[in-house]
Structures are given as structure tokens and as C-alpha cells.
C-alpha positions in Angstrom: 123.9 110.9 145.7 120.6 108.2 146.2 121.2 104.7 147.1 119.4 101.9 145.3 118.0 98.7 146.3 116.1 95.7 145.6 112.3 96.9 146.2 110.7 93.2 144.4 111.2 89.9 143.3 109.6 87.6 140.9 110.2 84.3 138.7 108.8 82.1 136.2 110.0 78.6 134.8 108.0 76.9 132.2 105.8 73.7 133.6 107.4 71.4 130.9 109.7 69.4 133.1 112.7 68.0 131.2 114.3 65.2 133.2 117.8 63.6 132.3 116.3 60.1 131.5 114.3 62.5 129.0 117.3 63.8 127.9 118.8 59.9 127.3 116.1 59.3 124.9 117.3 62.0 122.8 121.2 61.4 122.6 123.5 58.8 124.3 123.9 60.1 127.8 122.1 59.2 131.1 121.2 60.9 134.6 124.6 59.8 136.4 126.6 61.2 133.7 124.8 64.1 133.6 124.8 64.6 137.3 128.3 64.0 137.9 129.7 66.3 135.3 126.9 69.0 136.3 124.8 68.6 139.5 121.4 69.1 137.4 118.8 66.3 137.8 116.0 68.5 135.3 115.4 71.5 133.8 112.4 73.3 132.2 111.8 73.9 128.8 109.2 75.9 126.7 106.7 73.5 125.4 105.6 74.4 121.6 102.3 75.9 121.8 102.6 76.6 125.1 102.2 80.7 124.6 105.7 81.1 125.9 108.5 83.1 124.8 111.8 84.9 126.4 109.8 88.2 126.3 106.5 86.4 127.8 108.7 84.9 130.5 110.2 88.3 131.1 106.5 89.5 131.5 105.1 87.0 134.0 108.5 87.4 136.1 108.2 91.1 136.1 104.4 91.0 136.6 105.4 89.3 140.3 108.0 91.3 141.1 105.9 94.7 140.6 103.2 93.4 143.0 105.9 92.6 145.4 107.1 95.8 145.2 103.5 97.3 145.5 103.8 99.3 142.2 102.3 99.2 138.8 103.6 99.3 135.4 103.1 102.8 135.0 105.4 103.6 137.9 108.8 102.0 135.9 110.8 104.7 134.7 113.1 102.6 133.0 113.5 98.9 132.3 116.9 96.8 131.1 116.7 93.5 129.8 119.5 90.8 129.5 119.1 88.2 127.6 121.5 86.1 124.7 118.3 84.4 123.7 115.6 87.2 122.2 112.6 86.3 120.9 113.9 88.3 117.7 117.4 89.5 116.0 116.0 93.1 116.6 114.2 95.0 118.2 115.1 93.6 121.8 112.9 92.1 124.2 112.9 95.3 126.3 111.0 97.1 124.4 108.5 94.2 123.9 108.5 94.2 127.6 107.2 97.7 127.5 104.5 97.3 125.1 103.0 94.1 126.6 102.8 95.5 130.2 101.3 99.0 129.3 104.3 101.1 130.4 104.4 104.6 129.4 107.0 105.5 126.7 110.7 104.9 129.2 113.6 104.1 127.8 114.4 100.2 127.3 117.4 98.7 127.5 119.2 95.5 126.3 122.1 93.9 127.9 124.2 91.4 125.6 126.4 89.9 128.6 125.4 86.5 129.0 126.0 84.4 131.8 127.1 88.1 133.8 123.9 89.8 131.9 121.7 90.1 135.4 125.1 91.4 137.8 125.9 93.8 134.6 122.4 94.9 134.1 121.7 95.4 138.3 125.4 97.6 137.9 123.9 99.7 135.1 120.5 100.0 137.0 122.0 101.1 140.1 124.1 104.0 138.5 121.1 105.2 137.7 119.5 105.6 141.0 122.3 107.0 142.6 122.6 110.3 140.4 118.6 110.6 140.9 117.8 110.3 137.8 115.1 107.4 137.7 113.5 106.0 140.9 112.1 102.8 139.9 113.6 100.5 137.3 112.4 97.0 136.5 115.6 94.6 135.8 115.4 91.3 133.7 117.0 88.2 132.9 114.9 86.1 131.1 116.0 82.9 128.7 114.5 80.6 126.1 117.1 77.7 125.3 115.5 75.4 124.3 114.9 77.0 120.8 118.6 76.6 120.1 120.3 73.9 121.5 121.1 70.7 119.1 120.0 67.6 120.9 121.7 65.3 119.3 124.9 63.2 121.1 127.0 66.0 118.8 125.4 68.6 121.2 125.1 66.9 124.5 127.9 68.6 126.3 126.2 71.9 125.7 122.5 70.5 125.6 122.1 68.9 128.4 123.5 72.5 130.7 120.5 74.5 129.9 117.0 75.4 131.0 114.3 78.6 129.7 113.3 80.5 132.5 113.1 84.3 133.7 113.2 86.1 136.5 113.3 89.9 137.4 113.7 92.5 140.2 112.4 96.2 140.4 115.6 98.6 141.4 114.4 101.2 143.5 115.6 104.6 145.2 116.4 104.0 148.7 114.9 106.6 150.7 115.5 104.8 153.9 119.0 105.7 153.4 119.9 102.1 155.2 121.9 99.4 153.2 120.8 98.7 149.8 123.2 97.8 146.5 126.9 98.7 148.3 128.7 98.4 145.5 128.8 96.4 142.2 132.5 95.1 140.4 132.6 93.9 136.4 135.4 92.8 134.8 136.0 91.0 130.8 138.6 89.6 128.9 137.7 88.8 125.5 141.0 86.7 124.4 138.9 83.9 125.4 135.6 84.8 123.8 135.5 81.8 121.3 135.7 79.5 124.2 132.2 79.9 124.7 130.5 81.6 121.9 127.7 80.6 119.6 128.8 82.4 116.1 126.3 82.2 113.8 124.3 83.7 112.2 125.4 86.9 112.1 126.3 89.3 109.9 129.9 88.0 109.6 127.9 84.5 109.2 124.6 84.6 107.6 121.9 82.5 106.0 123.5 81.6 102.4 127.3 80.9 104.3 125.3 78.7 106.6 123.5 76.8 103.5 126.7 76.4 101.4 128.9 75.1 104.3 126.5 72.4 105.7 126.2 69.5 106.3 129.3 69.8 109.1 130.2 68.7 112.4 130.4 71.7 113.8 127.9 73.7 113.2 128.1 77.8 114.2 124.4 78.0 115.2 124.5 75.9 117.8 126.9 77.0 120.8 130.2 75.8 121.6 131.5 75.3 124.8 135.5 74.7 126.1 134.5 72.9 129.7 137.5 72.0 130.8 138.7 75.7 130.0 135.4 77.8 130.7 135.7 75.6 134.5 139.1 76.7 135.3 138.8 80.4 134.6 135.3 80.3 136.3 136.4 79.0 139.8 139.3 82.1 139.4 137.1 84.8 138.6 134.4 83.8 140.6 136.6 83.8 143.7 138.6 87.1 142.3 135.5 88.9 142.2 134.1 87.9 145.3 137.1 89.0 147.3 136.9 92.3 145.4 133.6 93.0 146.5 134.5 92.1 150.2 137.1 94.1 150.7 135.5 97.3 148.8 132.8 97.1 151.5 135.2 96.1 154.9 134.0 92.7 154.9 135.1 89.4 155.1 133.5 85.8 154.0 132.1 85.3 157.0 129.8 88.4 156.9 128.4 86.9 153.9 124.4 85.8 154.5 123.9 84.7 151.4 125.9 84.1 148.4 124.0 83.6 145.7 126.1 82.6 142.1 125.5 82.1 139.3 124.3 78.5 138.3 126.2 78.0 136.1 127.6 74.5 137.3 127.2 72.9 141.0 130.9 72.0 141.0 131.6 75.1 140.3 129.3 76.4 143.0 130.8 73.8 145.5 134.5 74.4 144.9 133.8 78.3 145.5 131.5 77.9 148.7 134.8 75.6 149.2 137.3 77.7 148.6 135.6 80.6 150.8 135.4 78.3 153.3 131.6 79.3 153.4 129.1 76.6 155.0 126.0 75.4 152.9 123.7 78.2 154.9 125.4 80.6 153.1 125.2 79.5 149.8 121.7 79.0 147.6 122.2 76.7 144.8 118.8 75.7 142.6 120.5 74.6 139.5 119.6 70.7 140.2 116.2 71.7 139.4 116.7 74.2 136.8 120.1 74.0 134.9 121.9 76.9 133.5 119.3 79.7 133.0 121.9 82.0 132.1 121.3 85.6 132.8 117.9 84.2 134.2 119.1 82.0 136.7 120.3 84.2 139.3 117.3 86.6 140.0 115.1 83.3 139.9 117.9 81.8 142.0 117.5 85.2 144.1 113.8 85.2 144.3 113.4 81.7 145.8 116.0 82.3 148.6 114.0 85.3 149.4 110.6 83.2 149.5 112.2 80.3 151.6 113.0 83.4 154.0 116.8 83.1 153.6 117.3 86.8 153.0 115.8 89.1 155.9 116.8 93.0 156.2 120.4 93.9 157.2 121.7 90.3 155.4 125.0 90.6 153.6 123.7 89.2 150.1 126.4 88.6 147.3 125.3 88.2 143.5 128.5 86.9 141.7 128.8 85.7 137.8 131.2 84.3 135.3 130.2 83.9 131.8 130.7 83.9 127.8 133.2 87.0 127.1 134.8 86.0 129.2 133.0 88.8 131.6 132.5 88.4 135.6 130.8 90.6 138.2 129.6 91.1 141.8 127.4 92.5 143.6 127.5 93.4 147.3 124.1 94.2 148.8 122.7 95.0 152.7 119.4 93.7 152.4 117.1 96.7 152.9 
């Protein structure tokens, strides 16, 4: 049995910068409401025209974390891509991902888990490295929001959350034998799956039901969001699977280098690094600058700890997210 770990690191955002007082032009809200409910001060957004897409994203992320992993395109055996937000219905962005970057014909791989898609896809990535049978695998979370969200006051709960961005880390064999991906812990429980769903279109929801049922106040292809209710299972889970992760690996909270969740909200963040009784060192939060990348935001949340030097070798380093599903995860990594 091989051990995996983290062997590169890359991120992209777009340069559009999308400010809350931007935002406030749009629909009735303003930075202090925004900020208070969400920690976020901007986001980034693709700008039409400006050449990006989730897959593109997904491309210029990967194409950094290859060269900091000293390897080329033709070395990735296999590559799995998360992402609620492909640049098509099908095929997935994976196998775009392939094409673009000049792989040879691996297998590609689409993960549908949202907010949990990077922890689920790293889980799935490093199964495969530890029964040997791929060495190198490229893993991505990469988002375009933007393209979907209704600005509009209707949509500003939701709306003003989000930000299009990517980031991506190459999984690789650990020969070293040293550390690496300890262990990984995923959890769902799809009672609450309409709290946080987007539900159309699809096939149960297409075009012509769309057309006939408009205009309406709530409209199914734009997403929906319980705060209140998605907040309060969050800060559970979050904690729940934390602790799980800990104690699978003899460890307590304060072996923890770095904890780095999911930004999904800062309060949320906060009341965890609270409840852990962690102290701001240990926690990397980039979501003020950001928003909710989804399954993007924590590899690009990963990769900038990494470049400020907050993650050395032999670091306990904790990836932990809650999301749409509801599904939750964790992984538990000694930096290698």
C-alpha cells in the first residue's frame, strides 16, 4: 500500500474585481450589510469577453500547479474535476481539461459534490495512489458563478456569496514514505438537499416547463439557499468532521498547523476556529477577498497559505467542507 500527497499547487481568480458597493448598484444592499451577514468585502467575476471559462480557469490553475510539481502534462495519469458550474451540461470539464493541456488519453473524472467537491475529489484521488495504480493525478476545483446568479434584490441573499475562480493540486505517490494525505472522512444526508439546491433545468425541469411557468418569484434556475438552516448544520458538521479526523490520526486541535475550511462564510469560519479553541495562526481564511468559490475556494484557499509560507513539511494541515447535499468531509494531511 503507497501513500499519497500533495506534490503542487496552483490558482487562478479572474482580474475583474467585483466590490460590494458594485454589488449596491445592482440590487438594494450595501458593503455593511454584506459584510456583516458574510465577512466578504469583493469577489472576482469572469468578465464577458474576457477568454474565460470554468474549464479555462481549471487550465491556468493546473498549468501552475504542474510546474510546481516539476512535471508536465504528459506525466498525469489521471485527472478529477469538481465543479457544479461546467462550462457545458455534458461532456464534463475534465475531459476539456485533457484536451486543452495535451494529456495523453487518461481517464477524466467529474465530481458533482459542490461545496465538499475538492475534499471528495482529493478522497477519491488518494484511493488511487495508495493501491498503486496511478502515480500522478491532477485534482480540480474550478467555478464560474457568475454566469448564473440573478442579480436582482430577489437574488441578493444568494448573489452577493459567490465568486468564479479555480484552483488545483497534483496528487502524487509518496515515495518518501513520510506523512502525506493521513486519512480522508465524507459524510451526506440528503433529507436536506432542497435547502440548498438549484433545480432547474433538468431533465425533471427543462426548457418548455421553464417557459410556461414564468414569469415567477421563484425561479428554479437560479439557486436557493436556507441561511439560517444551511448555517446551523454547517457549524455541526464542520466541527463533527474535524474531530473525526483528529482522532483517526491520534491528534488533538492543537496539533493542527493549519486548518484550512471551506469558505463558505467567515462566521462560519470564526465560530469553528472558535469552537476548537484554535488561535487565528491556525486558521487561513481568504474569503473577504474572494467569496464562496465553492469547490474552488479551498485549493485556491490552500495554495495561497502555502505561498505566504504558512504550510512547511511535517505541518498538520486540515481541509474540512460542508456543502449542498447536505455532504461534509475532511482531510488530515502531514505536509510532506
Amino acid at each position: 500500500m503507497y501513500s499519497a500527497k500533495i506534490s503542487g499547487l496552483g490558482s487562478y481568480v479572474p482580474e475583474n474585481v467585483v466590490t460590494n458597493d458594485d454589488l449596491s448598484k445592482l440590487m438594494d444592499t450595501n458593503d455593511a450589510w454584506i459584510q456583516e451577514r458574510t465577512g466578504i468585502k469583493e469577489r472576482r467575476h469572469i468578465k464577458k469577453g474576457d477568454g474565460n471559462s470554468t474549464s479555462v480557469m481549471a487550465v491556468k490553475a493546473s498549468t501552475i500547479a504542474l510546474e510546481r510539481s516539476k512535471l508536465s502534462p504528459k506525466d498525469i495519469d489521471m485527472i478529477i474535476f469538481a465543479t457544479l458550474s461546467p462550462d457545458m451540461y455534458f461532456p464534463g470539464g475534465g475531459v476539456q481539461v485533457q484536451e486543452m493541456m495535451g494529456m495523453r488519453t487518461v481517464p477524466a473524472l467529474d465530481v458533482r459534490n459542490q461545496c465538499s467537491g475538492f475534499v471528495y475529489a482529493i478522497s477519491v484521488a488518494d484511493q488511487f495512489i495508495k493501491t498503486g495504480m496511478y502515480k500522478h493525478i491532477l485534482v480540480i476545483g474550478s467555478e464560474n458563478h457568475s454566469g448564473g446568479l440573478d442579480f436582482t434584490t430577489r437574488g441578493r441573499g444568494v448573489s452577493v456569496i459567490f465568486g468564479d475562480g479555480a484552483g488545483a493540486a497534483v496528487v502524487s505517490r509518496n515515495d518518501t514514505g513520510a506523512g502525506g494525505i493521513l486519512s480522508t472522512h465524507l459524510h451526506s444526508e440528503g433529507k436536506h438537499k432542497d435547502e440548498l439546491s438549484l433545480q432547474g433545468p433538468s431533465t425533471e425541469y427543462w426548457v418548455p416547463e421553464i417557459i410556461e411557468k414564468n414569469p415567477q418569484e421563484n425561479i428554479p434556475y437560479y439557486p436557493y439557499m436556507n441561511g439560517t438552516f444551511v448555517f446551523k448544520h454547517a457549524v455541526v458538521r464542520f466541527s463533527e468532521v474535524i474531530s473525526e479526523g483528529l482522532r483517526a490520526n491520534n491528534l488533538q486541535s492543537k496539533d493542527i498547523s493549519m486548518l484550512i475550511p471551506h469558505q463558505a462564510n467567515l462566521r462560519i469560519s470564526q465560530f469553528i476556529q472558535q469552537k476548537m479553541k484554535l488561535r487565528d495562526d491556525q486558521v487561513f481564511n481568504n474569503i473577504q477577498k474572494y467569496g464562496n468559490t465553492t469547490a474552488a475556494s479551498i485549493p485556491i484557499a490552500l495554495t495561497e497559505a502555502w505561498e505566504e509560507g504558512k504550510i512547511n513539511n511535517g505541518d498538520i494541515v486540515v481541509l474540512a467542507a460542508f456543502g449542498s447535499g447536505f455532504t461534509w468531509g475532511s482531510v488530515i494531511i502531514q505536509w510532506a
